[in-house]
TIDRENFI-316051 format. One line per field, with one value per atom (N, C-alpha, C): x, y, z; atom name; residue in one letter. Coordinates in nm, 4 decimals, padded with zeros to 6 digits. Example, Ala and Ser with C-alpha at 12.3 -4.5 7.8 and 13.67 -1.06 7.14 Angstrom:
<sites>
px: [01.3190	01.2300	01.3200	01.2850	01.3670	01.2900]
py: [-00.5690	-00.4500	-00.3300	-00.2250	-00.1060	00.0030]
pz: [00.7800	00.7800	00.7800	00.7080	00.7140	00.7870]
atom: [N	CA	C	N	CA	C]
type: [A	A	A	S	S	S]
</sites>
This chain:
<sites>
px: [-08.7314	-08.6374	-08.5694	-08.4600	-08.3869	-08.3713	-08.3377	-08.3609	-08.2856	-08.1371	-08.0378	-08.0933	-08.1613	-08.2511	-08.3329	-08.4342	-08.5687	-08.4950	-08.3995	-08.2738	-08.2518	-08.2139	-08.1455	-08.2378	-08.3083	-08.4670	-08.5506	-08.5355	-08.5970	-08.4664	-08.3760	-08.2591	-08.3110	-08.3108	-08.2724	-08.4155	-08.4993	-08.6812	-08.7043	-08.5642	-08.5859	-08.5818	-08.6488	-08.6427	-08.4901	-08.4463	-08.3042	-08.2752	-08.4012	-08.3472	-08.3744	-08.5030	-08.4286	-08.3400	-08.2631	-08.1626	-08.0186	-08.0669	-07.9226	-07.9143	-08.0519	-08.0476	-07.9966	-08.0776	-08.0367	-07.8853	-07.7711	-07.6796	-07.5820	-07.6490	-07.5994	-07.6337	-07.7316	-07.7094	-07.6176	-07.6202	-07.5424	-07.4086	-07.3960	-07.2159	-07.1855	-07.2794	-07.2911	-07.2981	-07.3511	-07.3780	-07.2375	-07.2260	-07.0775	-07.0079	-06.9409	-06.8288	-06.8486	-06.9734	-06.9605	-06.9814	-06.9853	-06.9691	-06.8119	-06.7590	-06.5929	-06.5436	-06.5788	-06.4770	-06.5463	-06.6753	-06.6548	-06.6195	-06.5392	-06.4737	-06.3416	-06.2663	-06.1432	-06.0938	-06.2179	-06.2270	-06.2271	-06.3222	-06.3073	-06.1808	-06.1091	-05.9682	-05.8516	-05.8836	-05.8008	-05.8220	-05.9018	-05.9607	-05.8968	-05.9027	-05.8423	-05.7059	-05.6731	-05.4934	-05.4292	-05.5333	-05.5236	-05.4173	-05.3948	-05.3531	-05.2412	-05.1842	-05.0492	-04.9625	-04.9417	-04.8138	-04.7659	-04.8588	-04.9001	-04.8327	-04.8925	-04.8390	-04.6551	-04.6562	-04.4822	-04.4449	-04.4850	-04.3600	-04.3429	-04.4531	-04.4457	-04.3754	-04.3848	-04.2888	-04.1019	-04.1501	-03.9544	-03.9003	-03.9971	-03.9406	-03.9033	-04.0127	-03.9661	-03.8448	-03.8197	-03.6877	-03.5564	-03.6110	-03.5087	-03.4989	-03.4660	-03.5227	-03.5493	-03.6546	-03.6929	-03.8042	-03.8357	-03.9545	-03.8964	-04.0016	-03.9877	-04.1124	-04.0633	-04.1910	-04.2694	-04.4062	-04.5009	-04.5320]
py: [-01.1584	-01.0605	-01.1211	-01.1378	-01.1603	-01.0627	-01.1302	-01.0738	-00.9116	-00.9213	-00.8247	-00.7380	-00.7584	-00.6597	-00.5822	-00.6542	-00.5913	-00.4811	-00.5169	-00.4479	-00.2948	-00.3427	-00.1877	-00.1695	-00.2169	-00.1172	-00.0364	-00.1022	-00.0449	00.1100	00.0413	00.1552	00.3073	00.2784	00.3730	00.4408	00.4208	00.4659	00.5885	00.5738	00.6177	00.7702	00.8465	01.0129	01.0420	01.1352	01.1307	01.1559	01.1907	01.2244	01.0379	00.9255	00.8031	00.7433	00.7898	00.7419	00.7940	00.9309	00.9586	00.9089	00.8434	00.7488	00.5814	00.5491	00.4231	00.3913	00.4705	00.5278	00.5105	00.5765	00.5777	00.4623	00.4170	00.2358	00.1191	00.1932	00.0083	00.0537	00.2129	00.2117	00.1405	00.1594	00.1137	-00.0540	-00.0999	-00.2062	-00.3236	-00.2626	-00.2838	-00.2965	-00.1815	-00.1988	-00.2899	-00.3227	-00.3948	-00.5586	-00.5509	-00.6867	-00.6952	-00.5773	-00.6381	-00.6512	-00.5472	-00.5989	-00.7227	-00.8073	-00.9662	-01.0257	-00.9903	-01.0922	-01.0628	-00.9652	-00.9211	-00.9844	-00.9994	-01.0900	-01.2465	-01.2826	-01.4257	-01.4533	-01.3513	-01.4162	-01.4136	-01.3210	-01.2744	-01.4183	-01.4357	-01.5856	-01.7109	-01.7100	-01.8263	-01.8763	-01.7732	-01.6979	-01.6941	-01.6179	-01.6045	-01.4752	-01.4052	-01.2950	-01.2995	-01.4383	-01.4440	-01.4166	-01.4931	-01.4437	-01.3141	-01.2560	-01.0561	-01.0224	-01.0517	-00.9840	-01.0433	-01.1409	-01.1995	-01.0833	-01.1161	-01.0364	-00.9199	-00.8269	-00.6931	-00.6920	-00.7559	-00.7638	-00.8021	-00.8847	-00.9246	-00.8155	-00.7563	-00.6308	-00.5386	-00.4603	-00.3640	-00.3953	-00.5259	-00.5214	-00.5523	-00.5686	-00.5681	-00.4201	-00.3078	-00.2012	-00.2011	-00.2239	-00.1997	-00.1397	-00.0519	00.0067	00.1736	00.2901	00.4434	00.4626	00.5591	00.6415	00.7231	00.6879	00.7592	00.9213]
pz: [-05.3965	-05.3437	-05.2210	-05.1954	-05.1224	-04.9269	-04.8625	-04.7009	-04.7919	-04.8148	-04.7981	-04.9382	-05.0279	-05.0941	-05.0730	-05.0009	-04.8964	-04.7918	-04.7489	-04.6334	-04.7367	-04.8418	-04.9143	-04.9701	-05.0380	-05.0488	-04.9444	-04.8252	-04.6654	-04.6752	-04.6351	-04.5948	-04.7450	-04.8335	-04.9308	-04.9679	-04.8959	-04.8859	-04.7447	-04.6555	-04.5193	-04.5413	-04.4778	-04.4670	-04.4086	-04.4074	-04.3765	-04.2391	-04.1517	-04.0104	-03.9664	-04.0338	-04.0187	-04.0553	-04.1819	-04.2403	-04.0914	-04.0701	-03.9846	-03.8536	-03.8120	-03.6998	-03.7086	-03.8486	-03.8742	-03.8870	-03.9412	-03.9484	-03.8257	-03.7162	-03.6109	-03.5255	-03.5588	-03.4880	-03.5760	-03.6987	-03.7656	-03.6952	-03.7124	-03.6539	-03.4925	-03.4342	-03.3143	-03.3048	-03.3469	-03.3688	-03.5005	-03.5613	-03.6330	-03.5308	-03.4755	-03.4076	-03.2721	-03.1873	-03.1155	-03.2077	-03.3264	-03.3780	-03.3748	-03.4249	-03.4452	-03.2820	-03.1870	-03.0867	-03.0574	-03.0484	-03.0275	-03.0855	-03.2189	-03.3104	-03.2401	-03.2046	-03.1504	-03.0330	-02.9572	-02.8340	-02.8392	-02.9093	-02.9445	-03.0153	-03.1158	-03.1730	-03.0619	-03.0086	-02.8494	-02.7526	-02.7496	-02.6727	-02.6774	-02.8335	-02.9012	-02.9261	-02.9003	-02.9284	-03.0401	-03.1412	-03.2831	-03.2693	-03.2041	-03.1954	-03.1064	-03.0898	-03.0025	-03.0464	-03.1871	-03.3109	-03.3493	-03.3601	-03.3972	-03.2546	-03.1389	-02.9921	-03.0008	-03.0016	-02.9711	-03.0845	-03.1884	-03.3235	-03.2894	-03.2046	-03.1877	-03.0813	-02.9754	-02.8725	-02.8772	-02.9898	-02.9956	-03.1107	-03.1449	-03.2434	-03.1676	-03.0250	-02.9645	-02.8609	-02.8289	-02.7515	-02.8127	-02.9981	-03.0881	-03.0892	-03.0479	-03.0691	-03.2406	-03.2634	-03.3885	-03.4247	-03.3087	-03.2819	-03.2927	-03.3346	-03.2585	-03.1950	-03.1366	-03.0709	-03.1378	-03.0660	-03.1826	-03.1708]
atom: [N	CA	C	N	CA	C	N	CA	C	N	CA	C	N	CA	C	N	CA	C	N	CA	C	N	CA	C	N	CA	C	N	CA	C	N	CA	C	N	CA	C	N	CA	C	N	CA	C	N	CA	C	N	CA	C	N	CA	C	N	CA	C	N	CA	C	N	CA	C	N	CA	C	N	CA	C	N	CA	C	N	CA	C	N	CA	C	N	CA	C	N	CA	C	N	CA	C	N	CA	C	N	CA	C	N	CA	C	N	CA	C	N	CA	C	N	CA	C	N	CA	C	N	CA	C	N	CA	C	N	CA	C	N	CA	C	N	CA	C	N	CA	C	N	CA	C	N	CA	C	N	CA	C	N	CA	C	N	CA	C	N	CA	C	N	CA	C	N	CA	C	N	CA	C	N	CA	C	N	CA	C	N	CA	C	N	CA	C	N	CA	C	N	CA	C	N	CA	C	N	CA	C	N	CA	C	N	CA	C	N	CA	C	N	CA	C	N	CA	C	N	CA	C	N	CA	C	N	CA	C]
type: [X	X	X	X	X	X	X	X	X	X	X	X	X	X	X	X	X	X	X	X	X	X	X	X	X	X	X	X	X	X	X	X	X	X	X	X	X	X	X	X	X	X	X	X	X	X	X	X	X	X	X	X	X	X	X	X	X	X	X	X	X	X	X	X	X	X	X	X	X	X	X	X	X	X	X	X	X	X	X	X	X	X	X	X	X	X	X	X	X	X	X	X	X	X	X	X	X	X	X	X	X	X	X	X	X	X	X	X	X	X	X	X	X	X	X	X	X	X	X	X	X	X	X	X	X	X	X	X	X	X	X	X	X	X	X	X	X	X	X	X	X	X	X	X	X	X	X	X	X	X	X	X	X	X	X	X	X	X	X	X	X	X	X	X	X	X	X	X	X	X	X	X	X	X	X	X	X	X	X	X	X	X	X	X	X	X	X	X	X	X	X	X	X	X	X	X	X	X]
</sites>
C-alpha cells in the first residue's frame, strides 16, 4: 500500500467530528502552501509579465470598475 493510500484509508475511517477537524487543518494548511508558492513565484518574478500586462491594460483604459 502506498504512503497516499494508507492517507485515504486513514482520512475515510475518521468519525466525522475528526473528519470536520481534519478538514479544517488541510484547508489551513493548503492555503498556506499556495501563498508560499505565490511568494516564491512573486520572488522570482514569475509574476512580472501578468503585473506589466495588467498595468499597461489599465492605463490603456482597458480596464472597468468592479
Amino acid at each position: 500500500m502506498t504512503k497516499l493510500e494508507q492517507i485515504e484509508k486513514s482520512v475515510s475511517e475518521l468519525a466525522p467530528k475528526e473528519f470536520e477537524a481534519f478538514s479544517a487543518w488541510f484547508e489551513e494548511f493548503q492555503a498556506a502552501r499556495w501563498d508560499e508558492r505565490i511568494a516564491a513565484d512573486s520572488g522570482a518574478g514569475k509574476l512580472d509579465a501578468l503585473a506589466d500586462k495588467a498595468l499597461a491594460d489599465f492605463r490603456a483604459g482597458k480596464t472597468r470598475s468592479l
